[in-house]
C-alpha positions in Angstrom: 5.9 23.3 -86.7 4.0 24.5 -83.8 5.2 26.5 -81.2 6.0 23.6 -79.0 8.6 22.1 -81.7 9.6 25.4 -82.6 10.4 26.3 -78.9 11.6 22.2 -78.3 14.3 22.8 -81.6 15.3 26.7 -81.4 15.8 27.3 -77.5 18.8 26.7 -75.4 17.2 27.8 -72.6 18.9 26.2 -69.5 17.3 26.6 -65.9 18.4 23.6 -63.9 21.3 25.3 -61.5 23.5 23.2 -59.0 22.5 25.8 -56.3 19.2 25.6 -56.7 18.8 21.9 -56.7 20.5 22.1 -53.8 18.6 24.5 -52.0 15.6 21.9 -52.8 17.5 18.8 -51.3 18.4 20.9 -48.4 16.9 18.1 -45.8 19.1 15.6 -47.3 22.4 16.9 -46.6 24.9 15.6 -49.7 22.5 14.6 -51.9 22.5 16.8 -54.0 26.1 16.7 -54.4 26.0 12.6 -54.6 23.9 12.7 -57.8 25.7 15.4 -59.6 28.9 12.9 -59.1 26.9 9.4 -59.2 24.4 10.4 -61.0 25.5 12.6 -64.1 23.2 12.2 -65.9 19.8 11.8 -64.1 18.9 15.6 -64.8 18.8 17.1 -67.6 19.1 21.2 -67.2 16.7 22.0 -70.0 13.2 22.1 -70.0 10.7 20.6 -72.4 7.5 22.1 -73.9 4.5 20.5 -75.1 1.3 22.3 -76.5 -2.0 22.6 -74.3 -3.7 20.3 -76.9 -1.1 18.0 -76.7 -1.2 17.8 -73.0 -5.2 17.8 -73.4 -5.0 14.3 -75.2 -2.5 12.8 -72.9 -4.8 13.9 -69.9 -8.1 12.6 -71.3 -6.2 9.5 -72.9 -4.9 8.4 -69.5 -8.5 9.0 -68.1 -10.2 6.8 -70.8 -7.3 3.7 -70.7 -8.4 4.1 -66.4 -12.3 3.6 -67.9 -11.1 0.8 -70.2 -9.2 -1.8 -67.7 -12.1 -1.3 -65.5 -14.5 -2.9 -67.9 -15.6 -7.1 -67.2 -14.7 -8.4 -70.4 -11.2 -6.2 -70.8 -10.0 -7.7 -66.8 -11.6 -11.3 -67.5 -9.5 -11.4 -71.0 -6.3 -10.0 -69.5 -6.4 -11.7 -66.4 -6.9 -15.5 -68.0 -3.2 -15.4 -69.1 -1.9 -13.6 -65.8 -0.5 -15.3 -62.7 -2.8 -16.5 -60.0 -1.6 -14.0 -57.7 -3.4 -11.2 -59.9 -6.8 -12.7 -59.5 -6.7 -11.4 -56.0 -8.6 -8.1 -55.9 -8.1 -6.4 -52.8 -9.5 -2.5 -53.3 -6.3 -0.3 -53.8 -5.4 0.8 -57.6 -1.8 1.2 -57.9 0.8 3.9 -56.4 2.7 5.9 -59.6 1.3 4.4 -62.8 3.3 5.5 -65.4 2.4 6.3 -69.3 4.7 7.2 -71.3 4.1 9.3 -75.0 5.8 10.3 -77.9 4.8 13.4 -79.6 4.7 12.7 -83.0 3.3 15.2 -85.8 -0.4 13.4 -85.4 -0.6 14.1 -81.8 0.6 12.0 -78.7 1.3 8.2 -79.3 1.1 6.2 -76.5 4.4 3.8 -76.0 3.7 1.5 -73.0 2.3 2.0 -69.2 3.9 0.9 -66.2 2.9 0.3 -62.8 5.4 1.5 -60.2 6.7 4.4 -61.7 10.2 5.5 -61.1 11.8 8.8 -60.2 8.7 11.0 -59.2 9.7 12.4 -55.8 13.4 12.7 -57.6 11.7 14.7 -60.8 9.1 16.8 -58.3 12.5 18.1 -56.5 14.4 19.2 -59.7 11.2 21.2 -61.1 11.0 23.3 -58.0 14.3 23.6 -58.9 13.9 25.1 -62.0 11.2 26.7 -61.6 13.0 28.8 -59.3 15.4 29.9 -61.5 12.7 31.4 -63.7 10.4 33.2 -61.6 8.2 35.2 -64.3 7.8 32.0 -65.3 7.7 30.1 -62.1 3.7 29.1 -63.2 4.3 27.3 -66.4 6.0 24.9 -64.6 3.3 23.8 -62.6 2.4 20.4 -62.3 -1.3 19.8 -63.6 -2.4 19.7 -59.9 0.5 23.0 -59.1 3.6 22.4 -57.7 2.7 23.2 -54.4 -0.1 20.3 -53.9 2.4 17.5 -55.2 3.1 16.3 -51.8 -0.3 16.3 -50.7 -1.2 14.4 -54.3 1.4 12.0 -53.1 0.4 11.4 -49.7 -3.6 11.2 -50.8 -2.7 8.6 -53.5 -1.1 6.6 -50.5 -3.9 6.9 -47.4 -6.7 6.1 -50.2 -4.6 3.1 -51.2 -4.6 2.2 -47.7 -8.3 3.5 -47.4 -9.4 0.8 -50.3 -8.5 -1.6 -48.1 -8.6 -0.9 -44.7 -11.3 1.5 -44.3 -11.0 4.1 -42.0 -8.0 1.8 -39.3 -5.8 4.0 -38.9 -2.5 4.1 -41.2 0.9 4.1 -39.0 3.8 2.6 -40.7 5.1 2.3 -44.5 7.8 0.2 -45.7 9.2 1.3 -48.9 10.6 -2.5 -50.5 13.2 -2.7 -53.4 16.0 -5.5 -53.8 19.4 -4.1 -52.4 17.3 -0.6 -52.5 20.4 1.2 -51.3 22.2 -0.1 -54.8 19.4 0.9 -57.0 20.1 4.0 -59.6 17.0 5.7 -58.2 17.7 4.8 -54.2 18.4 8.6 -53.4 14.3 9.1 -53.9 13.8 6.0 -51.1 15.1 9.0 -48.9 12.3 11.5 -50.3 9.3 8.8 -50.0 10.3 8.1 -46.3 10.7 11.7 -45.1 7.4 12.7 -46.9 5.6 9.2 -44.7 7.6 10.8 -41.8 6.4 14.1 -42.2 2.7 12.9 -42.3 2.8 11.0 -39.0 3.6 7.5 -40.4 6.3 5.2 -39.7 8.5 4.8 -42.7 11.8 2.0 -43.5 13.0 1.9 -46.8 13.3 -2.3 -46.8 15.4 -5.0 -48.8 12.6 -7.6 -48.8 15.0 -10.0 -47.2 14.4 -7.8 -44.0 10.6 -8.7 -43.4 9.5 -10.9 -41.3 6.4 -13.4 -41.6 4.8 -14.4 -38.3 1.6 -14.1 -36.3 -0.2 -13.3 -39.3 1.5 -10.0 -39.8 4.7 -8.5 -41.6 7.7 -7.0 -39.6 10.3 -5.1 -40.1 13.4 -4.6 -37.5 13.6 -1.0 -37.2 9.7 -0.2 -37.2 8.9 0.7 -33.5 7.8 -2.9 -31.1 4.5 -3.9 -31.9 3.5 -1.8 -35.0 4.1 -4.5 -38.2 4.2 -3.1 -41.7 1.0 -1.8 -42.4 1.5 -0.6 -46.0 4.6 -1.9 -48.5 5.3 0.5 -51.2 6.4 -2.1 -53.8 9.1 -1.1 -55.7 10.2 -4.4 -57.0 10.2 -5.6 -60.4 9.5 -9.3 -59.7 5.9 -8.2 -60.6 4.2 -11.5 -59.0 6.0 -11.6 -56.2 7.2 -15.5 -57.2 11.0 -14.7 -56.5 11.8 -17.2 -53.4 13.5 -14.2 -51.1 10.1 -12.6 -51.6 7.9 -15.2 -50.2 7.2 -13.5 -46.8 5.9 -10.3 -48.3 3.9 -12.4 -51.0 2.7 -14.1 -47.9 1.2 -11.0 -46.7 0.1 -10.3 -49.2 -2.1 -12.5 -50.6 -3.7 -13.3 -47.1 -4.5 -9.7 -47.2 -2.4 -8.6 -43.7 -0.6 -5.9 -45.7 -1.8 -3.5 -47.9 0.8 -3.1 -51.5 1.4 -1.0 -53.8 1.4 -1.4 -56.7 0.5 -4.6 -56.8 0.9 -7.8 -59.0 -3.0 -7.4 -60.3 -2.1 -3.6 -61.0 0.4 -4.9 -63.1 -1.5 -7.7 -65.2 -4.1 -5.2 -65.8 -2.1 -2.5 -67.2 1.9 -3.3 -67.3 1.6 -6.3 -69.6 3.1 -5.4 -72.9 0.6 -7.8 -74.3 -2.2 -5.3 -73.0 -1.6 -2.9 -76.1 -2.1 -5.6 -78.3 -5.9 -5.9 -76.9 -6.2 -2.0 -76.3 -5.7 -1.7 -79.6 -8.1 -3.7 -80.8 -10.9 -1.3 -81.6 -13.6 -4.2 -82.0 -12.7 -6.0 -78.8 -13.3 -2.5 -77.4 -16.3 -2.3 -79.0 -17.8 -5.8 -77.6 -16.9 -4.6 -74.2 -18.9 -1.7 -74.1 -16.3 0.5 -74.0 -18.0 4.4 -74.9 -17.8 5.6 -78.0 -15.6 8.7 -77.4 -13.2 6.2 -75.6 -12.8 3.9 -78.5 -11.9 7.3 -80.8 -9.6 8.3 -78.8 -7.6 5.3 -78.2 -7.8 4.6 -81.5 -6.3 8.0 -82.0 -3.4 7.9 -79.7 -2.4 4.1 -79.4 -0.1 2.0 -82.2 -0.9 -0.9 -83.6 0.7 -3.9 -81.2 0.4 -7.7 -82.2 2.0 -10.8 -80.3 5.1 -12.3 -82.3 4.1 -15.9 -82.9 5.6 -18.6 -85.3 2.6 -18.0 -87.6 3.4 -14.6 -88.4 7.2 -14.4 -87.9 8.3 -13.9 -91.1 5.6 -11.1 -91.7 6.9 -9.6 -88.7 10.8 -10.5 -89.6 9.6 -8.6 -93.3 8.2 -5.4 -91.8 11.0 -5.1 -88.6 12.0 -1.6 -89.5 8.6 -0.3 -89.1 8.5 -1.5 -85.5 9.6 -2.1 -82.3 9.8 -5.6 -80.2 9.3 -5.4 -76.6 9.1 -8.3 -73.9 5.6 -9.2 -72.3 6.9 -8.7 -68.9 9.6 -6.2 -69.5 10.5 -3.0 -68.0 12.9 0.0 -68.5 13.8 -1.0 -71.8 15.4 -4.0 -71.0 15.4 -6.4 -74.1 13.7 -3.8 -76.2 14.7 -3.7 -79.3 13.9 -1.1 -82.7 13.6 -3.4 -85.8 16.2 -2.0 -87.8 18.5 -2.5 -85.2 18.0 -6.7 -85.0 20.4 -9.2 -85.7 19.3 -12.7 -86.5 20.7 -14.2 -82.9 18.3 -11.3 -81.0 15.1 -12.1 -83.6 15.7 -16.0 -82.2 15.5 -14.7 -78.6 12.5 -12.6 -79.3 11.2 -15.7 -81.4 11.7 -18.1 -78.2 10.3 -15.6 -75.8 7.1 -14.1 -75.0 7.3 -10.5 -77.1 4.8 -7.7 -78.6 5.8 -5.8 -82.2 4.5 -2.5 -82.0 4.3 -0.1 -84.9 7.3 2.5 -84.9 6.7 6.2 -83.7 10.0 8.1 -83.4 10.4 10.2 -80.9 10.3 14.1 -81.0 13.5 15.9 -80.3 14.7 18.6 -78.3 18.1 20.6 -78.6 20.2 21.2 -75.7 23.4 22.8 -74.9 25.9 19.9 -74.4 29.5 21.7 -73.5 28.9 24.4 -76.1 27.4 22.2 -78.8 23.9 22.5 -79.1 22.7 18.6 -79.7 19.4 17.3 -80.7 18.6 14.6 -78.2 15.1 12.2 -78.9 12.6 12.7 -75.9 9.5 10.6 -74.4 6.9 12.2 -72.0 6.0 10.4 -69.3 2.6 10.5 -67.0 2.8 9.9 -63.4 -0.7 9.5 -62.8 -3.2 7.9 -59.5 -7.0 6.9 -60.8 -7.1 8.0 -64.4 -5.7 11.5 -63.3 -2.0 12.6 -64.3 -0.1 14.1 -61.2 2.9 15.0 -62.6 4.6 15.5 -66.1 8.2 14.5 -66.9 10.1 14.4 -70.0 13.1 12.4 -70.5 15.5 13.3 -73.1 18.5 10.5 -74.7 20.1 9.4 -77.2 19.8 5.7 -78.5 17.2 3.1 -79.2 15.5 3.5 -75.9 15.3 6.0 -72.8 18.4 6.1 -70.4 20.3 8.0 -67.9 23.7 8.0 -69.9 23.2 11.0 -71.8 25.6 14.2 -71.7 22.6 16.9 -71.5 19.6 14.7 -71.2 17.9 13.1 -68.4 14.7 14.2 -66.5 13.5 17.5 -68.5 10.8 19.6 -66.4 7.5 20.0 -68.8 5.7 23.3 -69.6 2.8 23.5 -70.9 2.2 26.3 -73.5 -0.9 28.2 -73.2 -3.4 27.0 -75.7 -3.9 29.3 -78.7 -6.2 27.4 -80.8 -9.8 25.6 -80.2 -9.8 22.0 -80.9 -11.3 23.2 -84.5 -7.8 24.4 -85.3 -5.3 21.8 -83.8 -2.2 22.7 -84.5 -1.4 19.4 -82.4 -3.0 16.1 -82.8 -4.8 14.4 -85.9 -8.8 14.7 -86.4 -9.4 11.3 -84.8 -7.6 13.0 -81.7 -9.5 16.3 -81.9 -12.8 15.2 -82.2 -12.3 12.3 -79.4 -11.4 15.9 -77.2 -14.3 17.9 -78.0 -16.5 15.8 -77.0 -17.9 16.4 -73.2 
């Protein structure tokens, strides 16, 4: 093992306090409070660690899949099968893409990207918070950027968003959009994202889309001040093509280009589409799209082999299930994501009559945490926040089960740390020789 595993499987370290998190919230009086009794689960009080070459690949692997859905031949094969509402290419990239890896013994494998990331102003708060319990330590808990220029990450990401779009008009109000956003399990960080907007001189709501209002070629919102309409709409919802019918006014705005959103539905065909791995991993399709040769290695290094579940190979697929995992097209936070060796013959029909990717199996790493006195392995995922090709923030989520979740005693969001590198790339003690020599290259 490397000192990451051996650190990940031998240390009960705990340094997420009540206090502390607390301390951090202090602008939101009771929230802390409400998660600890709502939200039980949502934190885990452990920390994760992951090796420097480890991180390395993650970092230059999120870089290089940026590179690769930029190229003319990857967006005009994706983009054939998306909605109509993707072909509209306004400027702005996508607020909080998210990838998320497993660390397996050959390095990183990537498991899926999403666009509108969850739980990164939530996750940001907690790492302060343990960082503060462990000041000798306090750097290693850094985010890539430092903890202390997360906000301003944030806040960039959003004004160049607007920016790609709008030029250099001036940026006043931000509506931050979910369905019944107050219900949602991750509504507490709608709070965080409108005080950061506030604190920055911008207008900010946090919006049910049922609120907005269409008219005079602009979107509205109630409690905005009179006369400013929703400049921006940080898109939280999960109807990725905005085809619901209570969403038609901001799918109004936006495809006649009066509001700026993020993410939006192009963000998602381009990158969210499960069906995306199964052409990312492609290494000849790569290959005819003039992706760079240290690209193609590295992908080829860090993402599973994903195919589309057809009639034609069904039974193959049906034969092999307990080597991989089924996952719908369009799917998100592991809903209707199933392991192989967990199917029943009713679920393989549903994934037969729907729209489905097999990916090859990578378990999850573990990490053992203190669960009322019983230390407990518990499977973890690491996942990128990242803006452009560049990761802003690291989180680790750690469960039990098929897939990740917030119903775990001891797991939840994990802060990362990063261990100092001790090896060169010509003595990984992380990652496989595909992945080390895709890093050494400039």
């Amino acid at each position: 093992m490397n000192l990451a595993d051996t650190l990940n499987l031998g240390c009960l370290c705990t340094t997420l306090q009540p206090d502390l998190l607390q301390r951090e919230l202090e602008g939101f009086p009771g929230m802390a409070q409400e998660l600890a009794a709502s939200r039980p689960h949502l934190f885990s009080a452990t920390p994760v660690y992951v090796c420097a070459d480890d991180y390395t690949v993650m970092e230059r692997s999120v870089a290089a899949l940026d590179r690769v859905s930029a190229l003319p031949g990857y967006q005009a094969s994706v983009l054939h099968r998306a909605p109509e509402i993707a072909s509209k290419a306004f400027g702005p990239r996508g607020a909080f893409m998210g990838y998320d890896f497993h660390l397996s013994a050959q390095g990183p494998r990537l498991i899926e990207i999403n666009t509108n990331a969850g739980g990164a102003f939530l996750h940001a708060a907690a790492t302060r918070a343990h960082r503060s319990c462990c000041e000798p330590m306090d750097r290693m808990f850094d985010a890539p950027g430092g903890q202390n220029g997360l906000e301003r990450a944030f806040i960039d990401m959003f004004r160049a968003e607007w920016r790609a779009q709008r030029g250099d008009a001036p940026l006043r109000s931000i509506a931050i959009v979910d369905d019944g956003p107050g219900q949602q399990y991750l509504a507490p960080e709608f709070e965080l994202a409108r005080e950061m907007f506030l604190a920055h001189g911008i207008h900010a709501v946090v919006a049910d889309p049922r609120q907005l209002q269409w008219r005079n070629g602009a979107l509205w919102h109630p409690a905005l001040p009179q006369g400013i309409p929703v400049d921006l709409v940080y898109n939280r919802l999960t109807d990725f093509d905005l085809s619901e019918t209570h969403h038609a006014n901001l799918r109004e705005a936006y495809v006649s280009g009066a509001t700026v959103v993020t993410p939006h539905p192009r963000a998602h065909a381009l990158h969210a589409d499960k069906r995306n791995l199964v052409t990312l991993s492609d290494d000849v399709l790569l290959g005819a799209w003039d992706a760079s040769p240290a690209d193609r290695a590295l992908l080829r290094a860090v993402l599973l082999p994903t195919q589309l579940v057809t009639a034609a190979n069904a039974g193959q697929l049906w034969a092999q299930r307990r080597q991989l995992f089924f996952k719908p097209a369009t799917g998100y936070g592991s809903k209707a994501a199933y392991r192989g060796n967990k199917l029943t013959r009713r679920v393989w029909s549903e994934i037969l009559a729907g729209t489905f990717v097999a990916q090859a199996l990578a378990l999850p790493s573990e990490r053992l945490v203190d669960v009322a006195g019983v230390p407990t392995r518990l499977k973890l995922d690491i996942r990128a926040y990242a803006y452009g090709g560049q990761i802003q923030l690291l989180a680790a989520r750690t469960y039990s089960g098929q897939t990740t979740n917030f119903r775990t005693a001891g797991g939840g969001f994990s802060p990362v740390i990063v261990l100092p590198s001790l090896t060169d790339t010509r003595q990984l003690e992380c990652g496989d020789e595909a992945a080390a020599s895709a890093i050494s290259r400039p």
